[in-house]
N, C-alpha and C positions, 0 to 999 in steps of 0.2 A: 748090765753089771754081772750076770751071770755066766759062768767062766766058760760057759760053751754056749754054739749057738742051739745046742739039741734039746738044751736043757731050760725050762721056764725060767722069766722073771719072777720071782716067789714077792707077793705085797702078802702081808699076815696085817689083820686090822684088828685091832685091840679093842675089844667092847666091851658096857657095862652099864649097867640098869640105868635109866633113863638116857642114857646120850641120845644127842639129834641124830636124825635118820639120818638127812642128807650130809654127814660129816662122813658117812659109809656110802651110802650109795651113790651120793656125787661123783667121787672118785671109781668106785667100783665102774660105776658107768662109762667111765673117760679111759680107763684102762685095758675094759672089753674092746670097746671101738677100737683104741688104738691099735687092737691085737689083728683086729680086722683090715686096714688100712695101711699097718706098717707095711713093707716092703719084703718078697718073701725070704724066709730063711733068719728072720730074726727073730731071737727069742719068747716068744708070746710072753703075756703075762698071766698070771697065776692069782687071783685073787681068792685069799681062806681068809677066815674069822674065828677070832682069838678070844677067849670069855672065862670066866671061872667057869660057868656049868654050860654043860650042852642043853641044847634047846632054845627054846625062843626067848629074848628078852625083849623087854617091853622098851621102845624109845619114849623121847618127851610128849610126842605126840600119839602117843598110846599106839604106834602101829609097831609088832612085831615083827624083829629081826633072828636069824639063826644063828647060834652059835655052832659053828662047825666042829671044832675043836677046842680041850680046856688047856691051860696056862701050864699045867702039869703032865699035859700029853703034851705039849706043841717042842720037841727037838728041833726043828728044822732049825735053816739059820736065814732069815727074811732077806733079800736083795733091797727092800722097800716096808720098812717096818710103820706103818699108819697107824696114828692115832687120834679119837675123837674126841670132843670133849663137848661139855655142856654149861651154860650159863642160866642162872635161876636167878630171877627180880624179887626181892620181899623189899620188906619195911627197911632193912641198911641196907639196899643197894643190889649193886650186881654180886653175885656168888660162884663162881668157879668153884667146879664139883668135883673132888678128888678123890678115886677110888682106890682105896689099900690094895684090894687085890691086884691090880691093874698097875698100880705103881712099884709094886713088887716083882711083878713077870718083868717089866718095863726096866728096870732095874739091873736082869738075869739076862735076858736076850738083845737089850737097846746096846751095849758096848761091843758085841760083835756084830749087827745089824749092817750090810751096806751101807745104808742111809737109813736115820729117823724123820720121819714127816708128821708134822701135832698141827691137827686143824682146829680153829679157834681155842676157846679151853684148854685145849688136849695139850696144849704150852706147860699148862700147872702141872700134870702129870707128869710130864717130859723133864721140868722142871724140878718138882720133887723124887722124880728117879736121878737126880743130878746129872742128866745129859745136855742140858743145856748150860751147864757152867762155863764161863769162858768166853760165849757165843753170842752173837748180836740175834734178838729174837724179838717176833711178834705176837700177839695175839688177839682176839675182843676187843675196840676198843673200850669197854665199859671195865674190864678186869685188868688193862694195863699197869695201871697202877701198883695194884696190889701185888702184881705177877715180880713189878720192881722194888717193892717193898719187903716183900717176902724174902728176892732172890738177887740181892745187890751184886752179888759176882755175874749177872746176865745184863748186858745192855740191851734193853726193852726199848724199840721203837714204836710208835702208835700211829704211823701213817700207813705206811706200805700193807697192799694186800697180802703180801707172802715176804717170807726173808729166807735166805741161803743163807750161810754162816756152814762153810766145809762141809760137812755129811748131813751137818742138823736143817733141816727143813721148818719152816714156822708158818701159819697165816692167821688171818684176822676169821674174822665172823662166818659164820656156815656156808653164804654160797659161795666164801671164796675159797671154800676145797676143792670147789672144780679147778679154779685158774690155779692151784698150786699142782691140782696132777697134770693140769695141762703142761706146767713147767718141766714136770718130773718127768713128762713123756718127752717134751723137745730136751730136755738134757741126756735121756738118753737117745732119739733117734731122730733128735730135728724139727725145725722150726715146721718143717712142712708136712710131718705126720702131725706133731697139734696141733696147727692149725686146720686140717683136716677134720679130724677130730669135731672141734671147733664148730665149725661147720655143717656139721652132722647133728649136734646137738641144739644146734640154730641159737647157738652162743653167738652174738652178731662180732666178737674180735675176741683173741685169747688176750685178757689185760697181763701187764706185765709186774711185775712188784711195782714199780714205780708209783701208781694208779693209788690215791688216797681212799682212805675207807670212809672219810667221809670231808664234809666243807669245813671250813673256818667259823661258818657263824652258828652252825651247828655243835661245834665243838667248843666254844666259848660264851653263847648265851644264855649265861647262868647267873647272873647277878643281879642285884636289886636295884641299886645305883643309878637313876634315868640318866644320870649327868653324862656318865660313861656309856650307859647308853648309844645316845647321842653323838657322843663322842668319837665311838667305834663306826656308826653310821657314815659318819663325815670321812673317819677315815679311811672306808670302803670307798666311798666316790671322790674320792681327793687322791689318789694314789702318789700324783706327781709331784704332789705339797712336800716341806720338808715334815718328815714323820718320825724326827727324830724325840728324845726325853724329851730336850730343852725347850723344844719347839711346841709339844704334846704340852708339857709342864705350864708353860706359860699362857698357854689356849685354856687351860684349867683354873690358872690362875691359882698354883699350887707350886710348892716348890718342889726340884725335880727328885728327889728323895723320896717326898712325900707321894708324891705323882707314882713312882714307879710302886711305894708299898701298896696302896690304895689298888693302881690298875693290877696288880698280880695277885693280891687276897680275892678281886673281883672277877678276874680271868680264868686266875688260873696260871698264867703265861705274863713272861715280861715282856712290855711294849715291844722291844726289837724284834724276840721273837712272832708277836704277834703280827709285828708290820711285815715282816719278809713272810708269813705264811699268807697273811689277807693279797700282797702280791704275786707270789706264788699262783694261788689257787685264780687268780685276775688272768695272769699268763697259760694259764692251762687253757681257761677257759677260750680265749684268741686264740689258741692251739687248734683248739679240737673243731671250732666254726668258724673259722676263717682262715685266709690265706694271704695274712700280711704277711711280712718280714722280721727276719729273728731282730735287729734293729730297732724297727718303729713298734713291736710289741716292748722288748725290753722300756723305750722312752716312756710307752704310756702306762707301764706296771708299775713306774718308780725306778727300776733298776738303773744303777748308774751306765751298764753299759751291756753289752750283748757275754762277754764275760764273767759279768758279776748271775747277772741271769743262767747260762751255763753252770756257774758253781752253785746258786741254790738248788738248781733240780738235780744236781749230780750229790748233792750233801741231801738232798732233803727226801727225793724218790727212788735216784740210785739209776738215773737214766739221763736220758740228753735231750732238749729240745725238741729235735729234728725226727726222734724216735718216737720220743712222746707224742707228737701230731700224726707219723708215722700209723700209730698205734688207733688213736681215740678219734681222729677229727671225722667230724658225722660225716663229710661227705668221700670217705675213705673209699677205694673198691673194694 
C-alpha cells in the first residue's frame, strides 16, 4: 500500500494498559517474517507502537510492552493501522475494555488510515471511534453481542475468524491476530508469502475467515431444559431426519409456536438456524477428514443438495467447499 516501493509499509499498533500481549506481538511477529520472505524490492514493513505514554505498559498478563511513540507525537499516516483489544470475565460476563485515550487517537488517524485492522476486542474501539459503521464485523465471541447491541449500524458476525468489510479489517479472539495478519500480508503480497510466513511460525495452515471460532454445541449448551437437551442430541446424530419446526414440534409434543419460543429462550438460536449450523459444522468436519464427495457429504449432512450446501458455506463462512477442505482437511500437504 505504500506509494513507493523505497518507502515501508507503516503498521502503528495502538496500545493500552492491560491489553493482550499476543494482539501485538502475534501480528508484529507475521509481519517481521514476512519482511524477510517477501520477494525482493518490496516494501518491508515497519512495525511502531502507538500509547498515550512512552514506556512500558503492563499487558493482561503482566508482561511489559513498549510504547514507542504517544498519540500526540504519532503524525505519520499508518498504511495498516492495528488495533488490540482486551476481554475481562467478572460476575456479568464478558467485558470489552474501552480505552478513551485510544478511542480518541483511533478517531484522529483511523479515517485516513490505509486500512484499519481490531483484533478481538479492539472491534469496541474501532467501533466507538465510529469506523466500523456501515461494515460487517467481527469479534470475541463472548462480546458479540453486546459489540451489536451497542453498535446496530455494524453487522456483527460471530463465526468467522476475521472479516474484511473494504479497508476495515475485524477478528475474533487473540490467537486469531495471527491468521488476520496472515490475510493482511497475502492481500498485500500473496498467498505464497503467508503461507510461507505460515510455515515459519509452524502455524500448520494459514486458516482463512471462513474457519468457525468455535462448535455448535459449544455455542449453544446453555440451558437447563433435559428435554431439549436430548433433543438437540438426536438431532446431532439424526442429520438426514426431517429437522424441520413441524417435525421438531411434534417430537416435542408441543405446538410449533410453542416449540420455536421454548427452543430459542433455551438456545439462543431458532431451530432453522440451529439445524443448518449443527449441519454445517457435520460437513466441515467430512471436509477436513475424509475424501468423500461434495454429493454424498451434502446427503448425509441433511442438505437437500450439493447447491444448497454450497450456499450455506458461502452465507455462513464466506468460502466454498472445495476450498474449505482445500484449507483444513488433516491430511492436506
Amino acid at each position: 500500500m505504500s506509494a513507493s516501493a523505497s518507502l515501508p509499509h507503516l503498521v502503528l499498533v495502538a496500545m493500552f494498559p492491560g491489553m493482550n500481549a499476543l494482539d501485538v506481538t502475534g501480528p508484529a511477529e507475521v509481519f517481521s517474517l514476512a519482511t524477510q520472505v517477501m520477494p525482493a524490492g518490496r516494501p518491508p514493513y515497519e512495525v511502531r507502537t502507538v500509547g498515550e505514554r512512552r514506556g512500558q505498559v503492563n499487558t493482561f498478563s503482566g508482561i511489559g510492552l513498549s510504547v514507542e511513540e504517544t498519540f500526540a507525537e504519532c503524525r505519520d499516516r499508518p498504511d495498516t493501522l492495528l488495533v488490540s483489544g482486551l476481554v475481562t470475565i467478572g460476575p456479568q460476563g464478558a467485558l470489552p475494555q474501552v480505552d478513551p485515550a485510544a478511542v480518541a487517537w483511533l478517531r484522529r488517524v483511523g479515517p485516513t488510515a490505509g486500512r484499519v485492522a481490531s483484533v478481538c476486542a479492539g472491534a469496541h474501539l474501532t467501533a466507538a471511534a465510529g469506523l466500523l459503521a456501515g461494515h460487517r464485523a467481527t469479534t470475541h465471541w463472548a462480546t458479540a453481542d453486546r459489540l451489536a447491541a451497542d453498535y446496530p449500524e455494524i453487522d456483527v458476525v460471530t463465526d468467522p475468524i476475521f472479516v474484511q468489510s473494504g479497508r476495515m479489517w475485524t477478528s475474533a479472539g487473540i490467537t486469531s491476530s495471527m491468521d488476520l495478519a496472515l490475510a493482511l500480508v497475502a492481500a498485500d503480497h500473496g498467498d505464497r508469502v503467508a503461507l510461507r510466513v505460515a510455515q515459519i511460525m509452524v502455524m500448520y495452515v494459514q486458516r482463512p475467515g471462513g474457519q468457525s471460532q468455535f462448535s455448535v454445541p459449544l455455542t449453544h449448551d446453555r440451558g437447563g431444559r433435559e428435554d431439549l437437551r436430548r433433543l438437540r442430541r438426536w438431532m446431532g446424530e439424526n442429520l438426514r431426519e426431517d429437522l424441520s419446526v413441524p417435525a421438531l414440534a411434534a417430537r416435542m409434543s408441543m405446538s410449533e409456536r410453542h416449540f420455536a419460543r421454548v427452543f430459542r429462550a433455551e438456545t439462543g438460536s431458532t431451530p432453522g438456524a440451529f439445524v443448518e449450523q449443527l449441519r454445517l459444522e457435520a460437513a466441515r468436519r467430512l471436509l477436513e477428514r475424509t475424501d468423500r464427495l461434495l454429493d454424498d457429504i451434502a446427503r448425509c449432512c441433511g442438505f437437500r443438495s450439493v447447491e444448497t450446501l454450497h450456499r450455506s458455506f458461502r452465507d455462513r463462512l464466506g468460502t466454498t467447499p472445495g476450498e474449505y477442505r482445500l484449507r483444513f482437511r488433516a491430511s492436506a500437504p
